[in-house]
C-alpha positions in Angstrom: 0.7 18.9 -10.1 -2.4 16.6 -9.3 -0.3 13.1 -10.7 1.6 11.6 -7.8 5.5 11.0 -8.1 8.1 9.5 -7.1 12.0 10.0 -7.4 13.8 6.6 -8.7 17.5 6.7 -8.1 19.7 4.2 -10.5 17.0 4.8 -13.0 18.6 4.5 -16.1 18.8 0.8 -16.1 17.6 -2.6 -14.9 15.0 -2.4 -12.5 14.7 1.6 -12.0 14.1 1.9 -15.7 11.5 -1.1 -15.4 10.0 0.7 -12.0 10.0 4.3 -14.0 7.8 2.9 -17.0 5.3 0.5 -15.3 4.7 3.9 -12.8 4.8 6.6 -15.9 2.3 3.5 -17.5 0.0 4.2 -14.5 -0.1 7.9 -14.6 2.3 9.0 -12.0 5.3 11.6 -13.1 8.6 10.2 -12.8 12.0 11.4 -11.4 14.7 9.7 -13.3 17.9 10.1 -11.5 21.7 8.3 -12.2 24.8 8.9 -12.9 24.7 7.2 -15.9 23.4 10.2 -18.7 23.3 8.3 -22.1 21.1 6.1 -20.2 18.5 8.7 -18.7 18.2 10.9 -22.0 17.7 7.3 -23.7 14.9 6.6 -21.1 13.3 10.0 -21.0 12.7 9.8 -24.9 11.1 6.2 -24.0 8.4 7.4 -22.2 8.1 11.2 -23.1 9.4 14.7 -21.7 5.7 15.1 -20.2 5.4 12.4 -17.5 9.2 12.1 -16.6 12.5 14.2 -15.6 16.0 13.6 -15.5 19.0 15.0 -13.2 22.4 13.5 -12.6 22.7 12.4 -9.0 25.6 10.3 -7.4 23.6 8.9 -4.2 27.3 9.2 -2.2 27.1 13.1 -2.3 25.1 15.1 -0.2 25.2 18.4 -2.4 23.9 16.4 -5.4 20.6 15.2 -3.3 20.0 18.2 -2.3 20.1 19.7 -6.2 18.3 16.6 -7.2 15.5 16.7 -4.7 14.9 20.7 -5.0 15.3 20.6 -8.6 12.1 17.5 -8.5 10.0 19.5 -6.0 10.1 22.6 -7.5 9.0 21.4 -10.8 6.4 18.5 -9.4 5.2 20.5 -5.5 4.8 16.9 -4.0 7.0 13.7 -3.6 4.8 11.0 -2.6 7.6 7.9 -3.1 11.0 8.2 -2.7 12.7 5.2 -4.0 16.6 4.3 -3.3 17.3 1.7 -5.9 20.7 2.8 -6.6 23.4 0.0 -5.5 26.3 -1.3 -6.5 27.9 -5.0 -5.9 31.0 -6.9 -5.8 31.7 -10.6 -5.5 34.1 -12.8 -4.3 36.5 -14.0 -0.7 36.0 -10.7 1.4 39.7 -11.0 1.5 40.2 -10.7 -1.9 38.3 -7.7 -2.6 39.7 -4.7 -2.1 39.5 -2.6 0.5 38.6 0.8 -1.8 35.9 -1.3 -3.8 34.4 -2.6 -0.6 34.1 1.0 0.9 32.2 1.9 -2.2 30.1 -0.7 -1.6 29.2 0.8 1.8 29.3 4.7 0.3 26.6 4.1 -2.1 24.2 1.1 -0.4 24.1 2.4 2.7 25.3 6.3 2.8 23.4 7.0 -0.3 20.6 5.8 1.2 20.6 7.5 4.3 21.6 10.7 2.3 18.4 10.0 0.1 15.9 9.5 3.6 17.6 12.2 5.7 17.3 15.0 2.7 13.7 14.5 1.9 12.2 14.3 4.8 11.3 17.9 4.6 9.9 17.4 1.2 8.0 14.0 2.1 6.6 15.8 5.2 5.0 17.8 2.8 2.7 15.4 0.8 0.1 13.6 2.1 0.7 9.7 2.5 4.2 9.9 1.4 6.2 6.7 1.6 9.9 5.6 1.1 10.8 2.4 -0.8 14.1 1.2 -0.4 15.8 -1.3 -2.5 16.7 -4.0 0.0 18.2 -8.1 -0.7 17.1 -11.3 0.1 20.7 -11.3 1.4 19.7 -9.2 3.9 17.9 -12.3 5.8 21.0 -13.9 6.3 24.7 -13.2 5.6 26.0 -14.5 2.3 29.2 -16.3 1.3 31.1 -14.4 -1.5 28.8 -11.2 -0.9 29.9 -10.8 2.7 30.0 -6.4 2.5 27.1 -6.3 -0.6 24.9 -8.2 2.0 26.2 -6.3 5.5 25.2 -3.5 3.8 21.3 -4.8 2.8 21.2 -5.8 6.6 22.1 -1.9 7.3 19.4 -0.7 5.1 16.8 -3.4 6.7 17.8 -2.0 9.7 16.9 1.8 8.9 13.8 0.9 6.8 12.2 -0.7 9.9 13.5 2.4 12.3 12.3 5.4 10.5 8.9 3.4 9.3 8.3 3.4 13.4 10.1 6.8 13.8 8.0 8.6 11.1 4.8 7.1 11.4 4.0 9.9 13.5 5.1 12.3 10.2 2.4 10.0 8.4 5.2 8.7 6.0 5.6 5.0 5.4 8.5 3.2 4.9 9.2 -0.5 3.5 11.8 -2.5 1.5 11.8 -4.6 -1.3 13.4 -7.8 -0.8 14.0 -9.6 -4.4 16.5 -12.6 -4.6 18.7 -12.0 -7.7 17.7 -10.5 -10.9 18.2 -10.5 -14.6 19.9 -7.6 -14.5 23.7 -6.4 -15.5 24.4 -6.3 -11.6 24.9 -10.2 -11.0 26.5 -10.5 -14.8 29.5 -12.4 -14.3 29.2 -12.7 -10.9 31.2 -14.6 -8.3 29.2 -16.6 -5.8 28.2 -20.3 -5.5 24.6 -18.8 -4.3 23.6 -17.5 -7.7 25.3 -20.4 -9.9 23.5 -23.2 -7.8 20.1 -21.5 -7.5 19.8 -19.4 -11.0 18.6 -16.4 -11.7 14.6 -16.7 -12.3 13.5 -12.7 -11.7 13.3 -10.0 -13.7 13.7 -6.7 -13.3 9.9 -5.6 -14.3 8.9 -8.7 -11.2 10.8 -6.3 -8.8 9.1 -3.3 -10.7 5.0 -5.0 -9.9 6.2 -5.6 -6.3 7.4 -1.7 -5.7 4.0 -0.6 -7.3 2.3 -2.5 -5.1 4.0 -1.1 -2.0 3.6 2.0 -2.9 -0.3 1.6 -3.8 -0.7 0.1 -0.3 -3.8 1.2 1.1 -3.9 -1.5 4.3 -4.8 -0.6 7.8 -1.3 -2.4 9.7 2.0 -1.6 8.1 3.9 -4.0 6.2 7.6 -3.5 5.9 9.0 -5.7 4.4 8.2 -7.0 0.6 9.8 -10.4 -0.6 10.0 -10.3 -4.5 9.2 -14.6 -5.9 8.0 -17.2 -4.0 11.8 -18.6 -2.9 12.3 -15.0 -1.3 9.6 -15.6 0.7 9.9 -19.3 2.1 14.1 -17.8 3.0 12.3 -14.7 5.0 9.3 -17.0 6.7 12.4 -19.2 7.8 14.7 -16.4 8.8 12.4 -15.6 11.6 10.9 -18.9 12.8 13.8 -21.5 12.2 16.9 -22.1 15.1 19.9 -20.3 14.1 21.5 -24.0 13.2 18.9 -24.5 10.4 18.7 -21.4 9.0 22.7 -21.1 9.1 22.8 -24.8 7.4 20.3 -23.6 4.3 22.7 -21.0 3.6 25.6 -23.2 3.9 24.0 -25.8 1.4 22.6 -23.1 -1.0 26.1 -21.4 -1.1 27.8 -24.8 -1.4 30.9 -24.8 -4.0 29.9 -27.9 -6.6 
């Protein structure tokens, strides 16, 4: 296969369905991958059996990946972006959230994402200029009220995107995150946090979608990392590094202020 690829996990919806049809739009072949089946065979006959696949893949389990990932590879012989978009979120006092829910949290954000960067390796190892995009937060700049174990687990995935883009550079793979505030997208639907309800939701998934094309176009000499998604994403990450702890703590405080 001469097209390049990638494999979009969450794909059936919000902004790995927007991701999957701006990349099938620009000639790439597209993995569609989710748990959710309606949505993937609804998507697939969107954009057309030729430039896009489907497989079921709960991020959580290792077995699945590893189906997923050889069932892609086989087909495409190349995987030149992996991208872990699949996350889940809940809202609300830490203490009020249950324990089980808030260990999903941590199953799927950051396991499913190491699962997703630890199997394909071999297969990215294999393609020239491979990169890995992972679906990072805005909350990952600085711990959030009523999000406290949804934005722990963006830090974690920070964290790893900046460690294996230094640890396989050597491999020739890039890796970078996407750093959007919230999104238009059935994820922060009804959600409970003073953050969103005093600062709106003004993204959209295809915004998120322009930003992940453009990271994995990326043709420039230094590495960048990180990508902040709107301009307010990045005046909070310019601040996260160069303001005192005090001021950047006290932003937070006012943005996530109960009215």
């Amino acid at each position: 296969m001469t097209a390049k690829t990638i494999f979009i996990t969450g794909a059936a919806a919000g902004i790995g369905a927007a991701t999957a049809r701006l990349f099938a739009k620009q000639g790439w072949f597209v993995g569609l991958f989710d748990i959710d089946e309606v949505g993937l065979a609804k998507l697939q006959q969107e954009l057309g059996t030729q430039v896009c696949m489907t497989g079921v893949l709960n991020v959580a389990d290792e077995q699945q990946w590893q189906h997923a990932l050889h069932h892609f590879f086989s087909k495409t012989g190349r995987l030149d972006v992996l991208l872990n978009n699949a996350g889940i979120l809940a809202s609300g006092n830490f203490n009020e959230i249950t324990l089980k829910r808030q260990h999903q949290l941590v199953d799927v954000n950051i396991k499913g994402v190491m699962n997703g960067c630890y199997l394909a390796f071999p297969y990215l190892q294999q393609t020239t200029n491979s990169r890995v995009i992972n679906l990072c937060s805005a909350s990952a700049l600085y711990g959030q009220p009523s999000l406290a174990v949804y934005s722990a687990t963006k830090f974690a995935v920070r964290g790893l995107t900046e460690a294996l883009d230094l640890e396989w550079s050597s491999h020739g793979i890039r890796v970078m995150d996407v750093l959007p505030l919230f999104v238009q997208t059935n994820m922060v639907n009804n959600m409970n946090a003073d953050s969103i309800k005093n600062m709106g939701v003004h993204l959209t998934a295809a915004d998120v979608a322009q930003t992940i094309y453009q990271a994995a176009s990326y043709k420039g000499r230094l590495p960048k990392v990180h990508w902040t998604v709107g301009k307010s994403t990045r005046f909070f990450y310019a601040i996260s590094g160069a303001a005192p702890d005090f001021i950047a703590r006290g932003i937070n405080q006012f943005i996530s202020r109960h009215k």
